[in-house]
C-alpha positions, 0 to 999 in steps of 0.5 A: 033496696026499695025506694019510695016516695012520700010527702012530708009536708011540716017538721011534725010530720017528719018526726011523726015519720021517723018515729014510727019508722024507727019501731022497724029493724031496718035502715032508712034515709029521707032524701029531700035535695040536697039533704039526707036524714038517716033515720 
C-alpha cells in the first residue's frame, strides 16, 4: 500500500478526483480526519 498526500480543497474537486480515479482497477480511500471515502 502507497500512501499519498494531496489537497482537495472543494467538493468539486473531490469529485473531479474520484472520477478519474475510478478509470483505475485499484482500491482507494480518501482520508480526511476522521472521514474516509472509498472511492
Amino acid at each position: 500500500m502507497k500512501t499519498v498526500q494531496i489537497s482537495l480543497n472543494s467538493i468539486d474537486k473531490v469529485k473531479s478526483f474520484v472520477n478519474e480515479i475510478t478509470k483505475y482497477d485499484n482500491d482507494f480511500d480518501l482520508v480526511s480526519g476522521r472521514y474516509v471515502i472509498d472511492a
